[in-house]
C-alpha positions as CSV (number, residue, x, y, z in Angstrom):
1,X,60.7,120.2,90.8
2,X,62.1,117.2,89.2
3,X,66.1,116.6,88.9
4,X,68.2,113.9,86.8
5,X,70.5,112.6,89.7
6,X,73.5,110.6,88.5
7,X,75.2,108.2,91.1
8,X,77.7,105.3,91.0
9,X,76.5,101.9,92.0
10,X,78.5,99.4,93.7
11,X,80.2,98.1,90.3
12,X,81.0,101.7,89.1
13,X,78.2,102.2,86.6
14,X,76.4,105.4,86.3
15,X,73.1,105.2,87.8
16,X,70.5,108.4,86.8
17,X,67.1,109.1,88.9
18,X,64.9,111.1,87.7
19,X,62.8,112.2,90.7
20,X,62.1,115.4,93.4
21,X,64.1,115.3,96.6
22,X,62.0,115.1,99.6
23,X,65.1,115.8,102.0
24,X,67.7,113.9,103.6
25,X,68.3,111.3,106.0
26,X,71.7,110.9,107.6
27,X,74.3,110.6,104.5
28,X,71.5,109.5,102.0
29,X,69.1,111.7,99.5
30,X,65.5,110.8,99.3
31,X,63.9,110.9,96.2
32,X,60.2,111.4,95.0
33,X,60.6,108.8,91.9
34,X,57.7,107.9,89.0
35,X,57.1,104.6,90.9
36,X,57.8,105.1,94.7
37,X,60.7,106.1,96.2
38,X,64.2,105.7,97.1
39,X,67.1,106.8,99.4
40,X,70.7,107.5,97.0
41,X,74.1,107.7,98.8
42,X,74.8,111.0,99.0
43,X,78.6,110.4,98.4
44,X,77.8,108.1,95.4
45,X,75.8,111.7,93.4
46,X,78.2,112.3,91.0
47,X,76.3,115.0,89.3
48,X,72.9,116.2,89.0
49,X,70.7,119.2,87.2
50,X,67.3,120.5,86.8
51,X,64.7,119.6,84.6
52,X,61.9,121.5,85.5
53,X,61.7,125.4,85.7
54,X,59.6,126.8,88.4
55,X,57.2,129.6,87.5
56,X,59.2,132.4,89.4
57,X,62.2,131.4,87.0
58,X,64.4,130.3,90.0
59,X,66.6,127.7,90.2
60,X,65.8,124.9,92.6
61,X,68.3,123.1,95.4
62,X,68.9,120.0,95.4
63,X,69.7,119.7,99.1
64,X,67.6,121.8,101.2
């Protein structure tokens, strides 16, 4: 299940990934992304949401 993750980079622009979260490590969020992947700073998410449904009509977590 894919999410839109928005984070702040080091100059305080908004960042979005659009990718699945494969789980953490320590204080970061790894992320399934179209071309490879990538760990975010969990305390740079700002916001995130769901773009996929599942077929049970749940919603998914983010950080599981």
């Amino acid at each position: 299940m894919r999410f839109a993750i928005d984070t702040l980079d080091d100059a305080g622009n908004s960042r979005i990934y659009i990718g699945v979260p494969l789980g953490r490590s320590g204080d970061k969020l790894r992320v399934q992304l179209r071309n490879g992947e990538a760990e975010l700073d969990i305390d740079r998410i700002t916001d995130w949401f769901q773009i996929d449904q599942t077929s049970r009509q749940d919603r998914g977590e983010l950080f599981y």
